[in-house]
MARMIDREN-377528 format. One record per residue: residue number from 1; residue in one letter; y, z, x of N, C-alpha, C in turn. Coordinates in nm, 3 decimals. Layout:
residues N
NUM A Y Z X Y Z X Y Z X
...
This chain:
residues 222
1 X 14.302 12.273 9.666 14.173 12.242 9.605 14.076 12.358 9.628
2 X 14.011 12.439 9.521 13.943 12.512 9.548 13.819 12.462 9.611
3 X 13.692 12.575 9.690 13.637 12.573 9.736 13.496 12.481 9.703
4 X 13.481 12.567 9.510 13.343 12.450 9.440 13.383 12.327 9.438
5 X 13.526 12.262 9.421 13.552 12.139 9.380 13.516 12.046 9.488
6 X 13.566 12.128 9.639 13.549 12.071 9.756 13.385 12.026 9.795
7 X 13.328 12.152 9.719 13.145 12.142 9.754 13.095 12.026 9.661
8 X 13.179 12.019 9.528 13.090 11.919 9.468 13.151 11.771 9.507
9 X 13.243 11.771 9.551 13.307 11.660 9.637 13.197 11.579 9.756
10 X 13.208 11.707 9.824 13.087 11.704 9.910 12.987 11.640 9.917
11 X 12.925 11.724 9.796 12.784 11.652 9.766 12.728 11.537 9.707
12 X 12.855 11.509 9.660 12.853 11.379 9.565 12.861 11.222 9.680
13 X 12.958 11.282 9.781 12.996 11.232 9.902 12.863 11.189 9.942
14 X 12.779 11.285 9.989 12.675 11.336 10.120 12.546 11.220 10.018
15 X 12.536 11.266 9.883 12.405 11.150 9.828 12.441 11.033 9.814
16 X 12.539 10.986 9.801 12.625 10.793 9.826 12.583 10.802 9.981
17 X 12.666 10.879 10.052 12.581 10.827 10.167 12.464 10.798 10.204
18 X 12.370 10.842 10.208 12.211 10.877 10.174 12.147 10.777 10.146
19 X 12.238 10.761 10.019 12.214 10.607 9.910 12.195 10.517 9.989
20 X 12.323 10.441 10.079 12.364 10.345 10.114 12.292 10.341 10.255
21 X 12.280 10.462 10.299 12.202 10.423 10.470 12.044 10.438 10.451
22 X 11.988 10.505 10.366 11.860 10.444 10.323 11.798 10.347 10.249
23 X 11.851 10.289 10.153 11.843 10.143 10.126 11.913 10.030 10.200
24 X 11.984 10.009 10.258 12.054 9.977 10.392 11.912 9.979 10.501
25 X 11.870 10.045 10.564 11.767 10.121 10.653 11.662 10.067 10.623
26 X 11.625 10.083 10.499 11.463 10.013 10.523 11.452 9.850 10.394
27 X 11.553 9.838 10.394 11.557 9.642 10.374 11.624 9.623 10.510
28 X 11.677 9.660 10.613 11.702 9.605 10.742 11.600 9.596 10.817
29 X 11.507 9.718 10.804 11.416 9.752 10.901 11.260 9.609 10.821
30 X 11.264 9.600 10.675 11.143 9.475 10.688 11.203 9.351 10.709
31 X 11.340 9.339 10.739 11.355 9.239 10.757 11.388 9.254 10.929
32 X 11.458 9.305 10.969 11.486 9.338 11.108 11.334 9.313 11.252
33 X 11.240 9.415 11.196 11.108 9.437 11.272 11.056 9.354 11.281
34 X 11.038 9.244 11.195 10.961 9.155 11.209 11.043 9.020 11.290
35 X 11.123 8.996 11.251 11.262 8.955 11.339 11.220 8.983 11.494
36 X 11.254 9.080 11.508 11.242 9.160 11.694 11.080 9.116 11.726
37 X 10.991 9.129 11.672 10.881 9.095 11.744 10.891 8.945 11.769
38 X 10.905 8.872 11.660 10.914 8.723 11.663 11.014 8.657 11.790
39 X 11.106 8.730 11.790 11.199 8.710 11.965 11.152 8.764 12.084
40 X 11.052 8.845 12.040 11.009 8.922 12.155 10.852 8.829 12.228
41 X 10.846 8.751 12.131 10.658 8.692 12.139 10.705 8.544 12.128
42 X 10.800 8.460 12.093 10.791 8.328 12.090 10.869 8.266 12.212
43 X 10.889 8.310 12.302 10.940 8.232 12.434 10.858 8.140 12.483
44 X 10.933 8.052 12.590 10.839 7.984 12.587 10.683 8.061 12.710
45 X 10.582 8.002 12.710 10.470 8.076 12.774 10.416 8.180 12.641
46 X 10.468 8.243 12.601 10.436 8.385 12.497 10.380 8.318 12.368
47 X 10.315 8.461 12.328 10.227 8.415 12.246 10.271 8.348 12.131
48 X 10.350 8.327 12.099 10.385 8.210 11.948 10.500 8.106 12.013
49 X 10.491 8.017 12.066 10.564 7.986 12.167 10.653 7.895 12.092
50 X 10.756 7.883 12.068 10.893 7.810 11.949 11.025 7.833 12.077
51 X 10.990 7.834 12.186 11.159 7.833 12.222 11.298 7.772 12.167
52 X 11.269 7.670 12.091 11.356 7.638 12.045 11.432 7.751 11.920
53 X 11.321 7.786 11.821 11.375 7.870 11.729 11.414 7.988 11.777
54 X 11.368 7.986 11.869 11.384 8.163 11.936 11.525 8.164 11.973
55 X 11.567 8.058 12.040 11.743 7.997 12.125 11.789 8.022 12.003
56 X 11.810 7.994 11.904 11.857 7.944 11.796 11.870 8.084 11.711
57 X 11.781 8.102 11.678 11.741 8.310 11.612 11.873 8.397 11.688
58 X 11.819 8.355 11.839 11.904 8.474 11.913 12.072 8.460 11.948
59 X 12.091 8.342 11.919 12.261 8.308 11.925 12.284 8.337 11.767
60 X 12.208 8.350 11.698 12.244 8.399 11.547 12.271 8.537 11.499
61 X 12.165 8.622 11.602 12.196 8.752 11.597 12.283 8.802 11.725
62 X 12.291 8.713 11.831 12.423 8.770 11.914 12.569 8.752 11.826
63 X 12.562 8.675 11.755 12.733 8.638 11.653 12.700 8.759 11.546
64 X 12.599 8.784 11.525 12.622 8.881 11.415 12.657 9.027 11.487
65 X 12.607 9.033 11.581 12.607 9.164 11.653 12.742 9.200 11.727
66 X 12.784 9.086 11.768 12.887 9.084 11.824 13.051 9.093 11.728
67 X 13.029 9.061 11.623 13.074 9.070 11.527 13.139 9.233 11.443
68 X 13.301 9.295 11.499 13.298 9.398 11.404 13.255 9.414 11.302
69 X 13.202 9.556 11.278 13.157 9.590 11.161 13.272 9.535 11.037
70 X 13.371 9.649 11.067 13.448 9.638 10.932 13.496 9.486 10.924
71 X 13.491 9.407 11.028 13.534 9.261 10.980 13.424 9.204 10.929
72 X 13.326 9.269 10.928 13.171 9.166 10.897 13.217 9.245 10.739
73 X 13.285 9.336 10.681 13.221 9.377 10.565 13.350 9.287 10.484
74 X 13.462 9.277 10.537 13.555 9.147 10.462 13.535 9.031 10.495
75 X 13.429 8.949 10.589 13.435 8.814 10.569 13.330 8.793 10.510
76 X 13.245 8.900 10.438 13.113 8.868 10.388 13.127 8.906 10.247
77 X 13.243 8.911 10.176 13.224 9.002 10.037 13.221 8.871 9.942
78 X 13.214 8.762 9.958 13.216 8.632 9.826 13.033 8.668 9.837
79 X 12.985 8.717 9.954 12.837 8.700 9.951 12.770 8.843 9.855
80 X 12.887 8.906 9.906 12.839 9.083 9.850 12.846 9.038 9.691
81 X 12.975 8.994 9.660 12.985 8.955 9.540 12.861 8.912 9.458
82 X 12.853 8.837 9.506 12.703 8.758 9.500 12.612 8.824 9.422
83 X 12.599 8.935 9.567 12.454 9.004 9.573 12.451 9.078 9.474
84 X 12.562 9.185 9.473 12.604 9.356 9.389 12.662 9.307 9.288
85 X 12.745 9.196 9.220 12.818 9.151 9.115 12.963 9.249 9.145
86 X 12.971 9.266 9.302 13.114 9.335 9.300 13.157 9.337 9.443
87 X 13.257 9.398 9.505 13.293 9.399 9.686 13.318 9.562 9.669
88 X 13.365 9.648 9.538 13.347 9.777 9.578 13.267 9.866 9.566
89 X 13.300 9.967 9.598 13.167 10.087 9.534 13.042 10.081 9.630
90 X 12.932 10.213 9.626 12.828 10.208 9.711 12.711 10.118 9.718
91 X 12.680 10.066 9.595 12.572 9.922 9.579 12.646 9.825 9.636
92 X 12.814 9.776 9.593 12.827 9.696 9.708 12.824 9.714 9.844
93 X 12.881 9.859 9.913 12.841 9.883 10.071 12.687 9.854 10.103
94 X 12.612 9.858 10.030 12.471 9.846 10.080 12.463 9.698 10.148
95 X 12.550 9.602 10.087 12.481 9.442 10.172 12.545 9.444 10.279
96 X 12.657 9.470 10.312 12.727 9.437 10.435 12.662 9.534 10.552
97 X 12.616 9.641 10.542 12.533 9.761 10.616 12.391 9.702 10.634
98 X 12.363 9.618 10.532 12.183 9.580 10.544 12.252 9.459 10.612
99 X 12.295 9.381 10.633 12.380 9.250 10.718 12.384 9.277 10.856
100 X 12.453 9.391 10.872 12.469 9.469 10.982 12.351 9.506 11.087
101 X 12.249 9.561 10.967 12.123 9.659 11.015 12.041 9.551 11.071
102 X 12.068 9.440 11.041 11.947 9.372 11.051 11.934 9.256 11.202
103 X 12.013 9.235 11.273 11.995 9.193 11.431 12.047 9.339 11.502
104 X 12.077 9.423 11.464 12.025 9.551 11.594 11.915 9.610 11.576
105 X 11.853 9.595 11.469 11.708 9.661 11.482 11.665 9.518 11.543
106 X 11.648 9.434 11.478 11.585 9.299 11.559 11.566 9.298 11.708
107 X 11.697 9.331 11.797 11.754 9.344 11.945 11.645 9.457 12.017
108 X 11.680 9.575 11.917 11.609 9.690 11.971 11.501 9.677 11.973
109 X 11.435 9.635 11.857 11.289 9.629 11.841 11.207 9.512 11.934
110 X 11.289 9.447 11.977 11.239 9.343 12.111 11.255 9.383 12.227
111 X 11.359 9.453 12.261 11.359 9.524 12.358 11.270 9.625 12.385
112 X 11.189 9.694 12.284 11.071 9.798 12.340 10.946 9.733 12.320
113 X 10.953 9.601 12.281 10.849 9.522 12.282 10.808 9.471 12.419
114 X 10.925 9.456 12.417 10.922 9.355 12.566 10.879 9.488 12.685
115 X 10.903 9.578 12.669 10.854 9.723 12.751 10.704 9.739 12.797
116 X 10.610 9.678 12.660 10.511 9.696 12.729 10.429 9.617 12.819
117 X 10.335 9.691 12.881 10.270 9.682 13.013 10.231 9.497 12.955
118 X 10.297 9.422 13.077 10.212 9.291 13.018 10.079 9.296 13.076
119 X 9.995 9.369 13.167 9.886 9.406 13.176 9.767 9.429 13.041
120 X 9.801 9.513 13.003 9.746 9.491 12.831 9.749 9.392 12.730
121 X 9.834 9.271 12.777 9.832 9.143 12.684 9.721 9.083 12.695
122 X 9.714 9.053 12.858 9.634 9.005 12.953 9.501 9.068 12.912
123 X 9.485 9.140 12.936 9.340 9.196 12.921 9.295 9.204 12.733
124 X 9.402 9.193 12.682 9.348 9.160 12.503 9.306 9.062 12.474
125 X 9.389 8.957 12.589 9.341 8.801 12.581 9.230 8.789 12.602
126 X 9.172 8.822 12.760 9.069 8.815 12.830 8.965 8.899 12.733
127 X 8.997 8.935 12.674 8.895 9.048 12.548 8.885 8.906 12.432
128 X 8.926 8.837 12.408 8.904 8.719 12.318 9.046 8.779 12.157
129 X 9.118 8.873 12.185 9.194 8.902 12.098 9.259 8.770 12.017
130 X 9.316 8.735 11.929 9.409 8.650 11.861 9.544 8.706 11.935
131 X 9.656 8.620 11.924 9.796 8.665 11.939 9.809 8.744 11.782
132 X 9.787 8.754 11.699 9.839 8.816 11.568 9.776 8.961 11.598
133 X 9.622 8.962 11.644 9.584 9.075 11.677 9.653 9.147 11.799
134 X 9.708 9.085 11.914 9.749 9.137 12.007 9.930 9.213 11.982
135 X 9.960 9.158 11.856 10.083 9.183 11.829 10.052 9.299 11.740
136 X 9.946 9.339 11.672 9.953 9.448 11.547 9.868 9.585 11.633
137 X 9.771 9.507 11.715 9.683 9.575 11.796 9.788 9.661 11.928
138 X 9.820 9.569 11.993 9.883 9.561 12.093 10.005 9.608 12.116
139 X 10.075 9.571 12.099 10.227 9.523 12.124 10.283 9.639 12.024
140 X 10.226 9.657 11.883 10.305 9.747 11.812 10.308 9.888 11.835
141 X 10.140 9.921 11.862 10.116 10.052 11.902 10.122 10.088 12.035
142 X 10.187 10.000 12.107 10.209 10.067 12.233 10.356 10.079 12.240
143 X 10.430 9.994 12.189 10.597 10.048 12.114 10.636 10.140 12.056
144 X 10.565 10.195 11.969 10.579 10.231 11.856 10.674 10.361 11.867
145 X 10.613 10.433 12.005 10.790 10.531 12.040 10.877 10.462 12.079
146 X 10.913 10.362 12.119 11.038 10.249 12.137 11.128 10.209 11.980
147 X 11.031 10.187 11.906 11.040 10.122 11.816 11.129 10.237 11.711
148 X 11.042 10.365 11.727 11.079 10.483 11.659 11.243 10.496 11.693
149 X 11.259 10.540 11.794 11.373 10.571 11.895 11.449 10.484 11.815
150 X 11.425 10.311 11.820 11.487 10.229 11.785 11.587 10.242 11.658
151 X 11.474 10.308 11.547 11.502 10.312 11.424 11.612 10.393 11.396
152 X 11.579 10.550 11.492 11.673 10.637 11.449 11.739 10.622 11.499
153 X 11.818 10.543 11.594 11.966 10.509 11.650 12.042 10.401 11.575
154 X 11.943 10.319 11.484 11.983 10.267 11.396 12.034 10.343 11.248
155 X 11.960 10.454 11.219 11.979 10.536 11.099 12.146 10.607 11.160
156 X 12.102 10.655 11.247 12.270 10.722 11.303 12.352 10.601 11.320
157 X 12.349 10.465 11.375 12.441 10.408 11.332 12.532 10.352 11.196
158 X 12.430 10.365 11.111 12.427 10.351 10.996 12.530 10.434 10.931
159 X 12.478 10.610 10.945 12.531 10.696 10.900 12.700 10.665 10.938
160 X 12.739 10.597 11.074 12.869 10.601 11.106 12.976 10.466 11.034
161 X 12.864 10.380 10.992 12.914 10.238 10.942 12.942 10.260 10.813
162 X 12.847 10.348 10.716 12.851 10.396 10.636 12.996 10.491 10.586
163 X 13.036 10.545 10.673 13.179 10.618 10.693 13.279 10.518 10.687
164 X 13.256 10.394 10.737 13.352 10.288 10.793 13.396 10.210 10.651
165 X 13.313 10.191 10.578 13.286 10.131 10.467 13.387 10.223 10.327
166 X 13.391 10.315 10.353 13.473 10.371 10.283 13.625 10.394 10.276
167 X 13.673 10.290 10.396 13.813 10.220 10.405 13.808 10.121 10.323
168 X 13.742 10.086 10.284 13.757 9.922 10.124 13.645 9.948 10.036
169 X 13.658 10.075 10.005 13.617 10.123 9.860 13.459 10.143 9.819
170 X 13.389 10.159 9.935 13.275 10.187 10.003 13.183 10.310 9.898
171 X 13.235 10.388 9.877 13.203 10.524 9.841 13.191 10.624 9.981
172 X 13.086 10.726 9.939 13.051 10.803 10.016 13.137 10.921 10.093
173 X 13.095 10.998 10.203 13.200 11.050 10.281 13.288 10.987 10.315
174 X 13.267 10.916 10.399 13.409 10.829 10.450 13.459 10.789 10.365
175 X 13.462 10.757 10.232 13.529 10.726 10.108 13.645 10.869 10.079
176 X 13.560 10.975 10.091 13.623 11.102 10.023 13.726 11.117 10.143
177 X 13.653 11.132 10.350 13.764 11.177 10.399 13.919 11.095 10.399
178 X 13.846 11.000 10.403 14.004 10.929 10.382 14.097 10.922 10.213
179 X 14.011 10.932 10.128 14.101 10.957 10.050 14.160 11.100 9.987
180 X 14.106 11.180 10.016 14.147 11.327 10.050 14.167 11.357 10.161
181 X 14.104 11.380 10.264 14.178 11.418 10.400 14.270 11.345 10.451
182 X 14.280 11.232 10.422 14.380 11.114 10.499 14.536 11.140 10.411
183 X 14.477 11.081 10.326 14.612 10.999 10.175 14.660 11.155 10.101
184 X 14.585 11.178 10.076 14.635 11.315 10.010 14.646 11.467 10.097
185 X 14.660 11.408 10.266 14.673 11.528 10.336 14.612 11.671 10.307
186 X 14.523 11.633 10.290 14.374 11.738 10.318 14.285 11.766 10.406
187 X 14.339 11.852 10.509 14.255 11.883 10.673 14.158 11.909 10.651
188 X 14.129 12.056 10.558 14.033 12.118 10.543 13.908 12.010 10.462
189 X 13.942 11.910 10.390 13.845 11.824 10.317 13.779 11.733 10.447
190 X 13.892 11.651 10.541 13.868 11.590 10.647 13.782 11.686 10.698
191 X 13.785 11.809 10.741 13.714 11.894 10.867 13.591 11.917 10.789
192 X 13.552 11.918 10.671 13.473 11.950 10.603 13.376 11.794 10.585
193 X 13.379 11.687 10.547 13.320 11.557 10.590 13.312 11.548 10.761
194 X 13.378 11.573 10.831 13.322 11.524 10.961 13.222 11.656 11.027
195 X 13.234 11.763 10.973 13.100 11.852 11.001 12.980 11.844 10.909
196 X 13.006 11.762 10.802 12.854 11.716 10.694 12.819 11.631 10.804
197 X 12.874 11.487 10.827 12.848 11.395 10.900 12.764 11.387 11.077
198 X 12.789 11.522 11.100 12.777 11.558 11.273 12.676 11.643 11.239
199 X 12.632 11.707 11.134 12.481 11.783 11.102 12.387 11.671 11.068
200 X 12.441 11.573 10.983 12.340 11.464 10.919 12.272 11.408 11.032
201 X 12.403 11.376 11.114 12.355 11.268 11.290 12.252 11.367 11.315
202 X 12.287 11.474 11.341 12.160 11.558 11.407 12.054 11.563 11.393
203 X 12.049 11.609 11.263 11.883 11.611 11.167 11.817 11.481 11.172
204 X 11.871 11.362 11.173 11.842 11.247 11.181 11.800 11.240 11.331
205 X 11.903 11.246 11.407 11.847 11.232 11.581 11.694 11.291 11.611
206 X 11.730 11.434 11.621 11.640 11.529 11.595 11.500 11.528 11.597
207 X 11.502 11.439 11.451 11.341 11.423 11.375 11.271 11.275 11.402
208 X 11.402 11.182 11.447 11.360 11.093 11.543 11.299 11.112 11.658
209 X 11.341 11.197 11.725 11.341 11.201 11.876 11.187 11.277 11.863
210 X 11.156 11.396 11.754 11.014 11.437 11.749 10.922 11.360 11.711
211 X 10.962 11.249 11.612 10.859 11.148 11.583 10.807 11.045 11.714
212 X 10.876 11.048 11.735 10.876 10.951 11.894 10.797 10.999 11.970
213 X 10.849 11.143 12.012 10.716 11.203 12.097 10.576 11.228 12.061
214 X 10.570 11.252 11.913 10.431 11.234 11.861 10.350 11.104 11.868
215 X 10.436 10.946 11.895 10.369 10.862 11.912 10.335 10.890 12.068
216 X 10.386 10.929 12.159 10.418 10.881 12.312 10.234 10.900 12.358
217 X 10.161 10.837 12.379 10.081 10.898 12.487 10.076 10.989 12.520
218 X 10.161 10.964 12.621 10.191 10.986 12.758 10.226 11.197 12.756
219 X 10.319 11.212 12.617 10.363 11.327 12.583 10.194 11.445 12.530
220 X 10.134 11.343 12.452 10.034 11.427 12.424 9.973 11.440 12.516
221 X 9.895 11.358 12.602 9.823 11.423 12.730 9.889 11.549 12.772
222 X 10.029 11.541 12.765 10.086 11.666 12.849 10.064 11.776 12.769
């Protein structure tokens, strides 16, 4: 296979991916974020206090989470069906990835919730704050490098699920390495998708990890 065929392979590869982990990414993330705060604030004592739904939420997203990927993307395709009017191709990878996306951002995003100082709840209260204000006021902007962090370990997971998905007709890179590098014994195509893939993680890590520090406090004082 010559060299352009391989590049436009490539590239055709590299924007399905793109496709699928950014629409994937941010229908996980409005549905996800708001999710994670709501587990993070309704315990019981906390400010929206539902323990019951919260028990209930969180054994929903431990089965989902706990749950392989690639088995979540075949026991869910009568739903994909559904959604995409199909189980292959990159519009269908998008539901099973947004399925996916959506109790680990939830997890994460409670977890850097739950980070901050409960000192500052306290004193928003004692300030006469609302809980809605203490959650948009409060709670978000003092996360918000948690939250960041959160996202882009979610975008890089993505990018890798996204690969995964292209064992049952997925599109994308992982579509191309396996069916050229794998099936049709093509190293150089394989070596060529898993160094697109290990630059993408990067740039993605990367510009996470700088966004993060631009929220931090703590970083700008320094």
């Amino acid at each position: 296979m010559s060299p352009d065929m391989i590049f436009s392979l490539l590239l055709k590869g590299l924007l399905q991916t793109l496709h699928m982990v950014a629409v994937s990414g941010i229908v996980g993330s409005i549905i996800g974020v708001p999710m994670g705060v709501f587990l993070a604030t309704s315990g019981k004592g906390e400010l929206f206090p539902a323990p019951m739904t919260n028990r209930i939420l969180g054994l929903i997203v431990n089965a989902a989470r706990s749950t392989p990927f690639i088995i979540l993307v075949v026991a869910i395709i009568p739903f994909t069906r559904l959604v995409a009017g199909t189980s292959i191709g990159t519009s269908a990878a998008i539901v099973p990835l947004t399925v996916a996306t959506v109790p680990f951002i939830a997890r994460l995003v409670e977890a850097a919730i739950r980070e901050v100082d409960k000192g500052l709840i306290e004193a928003a209260r004692a300030m006469g704050a609302t809980p809605l204000q203490i959650v948009t006021k409060v709670l978000l902007a003092e996360a918000k490098p948690g939250i960041t962090l959160a996202l882009t370990l979610t975008l890089v997971s993505l990018i890798g699920y996204s690969a995964m998905v292209g064992a049952v007709g997925g599109g994308g890179l992982g579509d191309l390495g396996i069916r050229y590098g794998y099936q049709r014994f093509m190293p150089d195509v394989m070596l060529a998708v898993v160094l697109v893939l290990i630059v993408l993680v990067q740039l993605v890590q990367s510009a996470g990890d700088r966004l993060a520090r631009s929220f931090d406090k703590r970083t700008r004082k320094n």
